[in-house]
C-alpha positions, 0 to 999 in steps of 0.5 A: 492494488498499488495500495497496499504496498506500504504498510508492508514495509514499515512492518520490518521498521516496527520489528525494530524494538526488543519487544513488538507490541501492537503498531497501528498505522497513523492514515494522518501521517501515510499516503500512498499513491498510484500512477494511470497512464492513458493515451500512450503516455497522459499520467494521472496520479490517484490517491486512496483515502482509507487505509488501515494497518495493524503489525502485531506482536508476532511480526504479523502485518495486515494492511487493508485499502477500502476500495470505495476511497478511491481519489481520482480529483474526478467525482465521475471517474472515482465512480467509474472505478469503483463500478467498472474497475475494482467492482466495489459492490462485491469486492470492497478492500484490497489486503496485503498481508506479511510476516516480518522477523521481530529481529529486523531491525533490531539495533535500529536507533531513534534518527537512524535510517535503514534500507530493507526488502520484504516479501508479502502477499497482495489479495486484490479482486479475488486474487492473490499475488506475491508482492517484492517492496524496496524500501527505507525506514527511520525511527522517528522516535521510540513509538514511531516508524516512517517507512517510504518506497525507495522504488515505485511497486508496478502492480499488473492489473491484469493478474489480479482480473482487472484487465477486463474492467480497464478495458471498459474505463478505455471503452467510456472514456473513448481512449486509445489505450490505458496501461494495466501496468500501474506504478504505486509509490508511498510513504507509512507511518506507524505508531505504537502506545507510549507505554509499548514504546519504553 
């Protein structure tokens, strides 16, 4: 849920050059990260080890989170989570989807940085909610894009019907409470073919 935020953003980076060819998104140079907090006030920060993004030459953004790569640093509680929470049996990824003006960013030059917003859409558990991003982009070079949250995403488990399965992880895990308020925060890279990028 808090995954898929990111990619987001760097779609309106890539819009940058004249003419948008294909960006794929770099998973060497992308991380994306999230923040349970039990008990009150007990933070763990989890990670998501598969992400996948393409922008295409129309300014269409698809960025796909694999469930089942959910890292907790808790072998057990990565089980947990893909069983009780995001019920990976049926629901395997989470997809944010966005469309972006090619003319975003188009004066964007190689070192500069720009702060931006985008509207998209997070399709998660069978549901569908709209998604704000704050974020700020730099053109790495002329076929790179960093992008990075400037505020952290608070994704609402509740809306996307995990309520019920947090419920359960408070349940085995004895707790007293766990929020279904969930920051998310990251950092994106996209890339693009040299020869797209001249």
């Amino acid at each position: 849920m808090r995954q898929l935020i990111l990619p987001f953003m760097l779609s309106g980076i890539l819009a940058a050059s004249p003419a948008l060819a294909d960006w794929s998104l770099d998973p060497g140079r992308s991380h994306l990260s999230f923040v349970t907090i039990k008990a009150k006030d007990v933070a763990e920060v989890n990670t998501f080890d598969e992400i996948n993004g393409v922008i295409d030459d129309q300014g269409q953004v698809v960025v796909t989170l694999m469930l089942d790569s959910v890292d907790t640093l808790v072998p057990i509680r990565n089980e947990r989570m893909r069983t009780f929470l995001f019920d990976t049996t049926d629901y395997k990824e989470a997809v944010l989807k966005a469309k972006v003006d090619p003319d975003l960013v188009s004066g964007m030059a190689v070192g500069e940085i720009k702060q931006l917003s985008a509207e998209g859409n997070l399709s998660l558990h069978g549901e569908t909610q709209p998604m704000t991003l704050s974020m700020q982009a730099v053109k790495v070079d002329a076929g790179t894009v960093m992008v990075a949250s400037l505020k952290p995403v608070i994704v609402d488990a509740a809306k996307f019907g995990l309520g019920a399965g947090v419920e359960k992880l408070r349940e085995i895990a004895g707790l007293e409470s766990i929020s279904e308020a969930v920051p998310v925060t990251f950092v994106m890279t996209f890339v693009t073919p040299p020869a797209a990028a001249n």
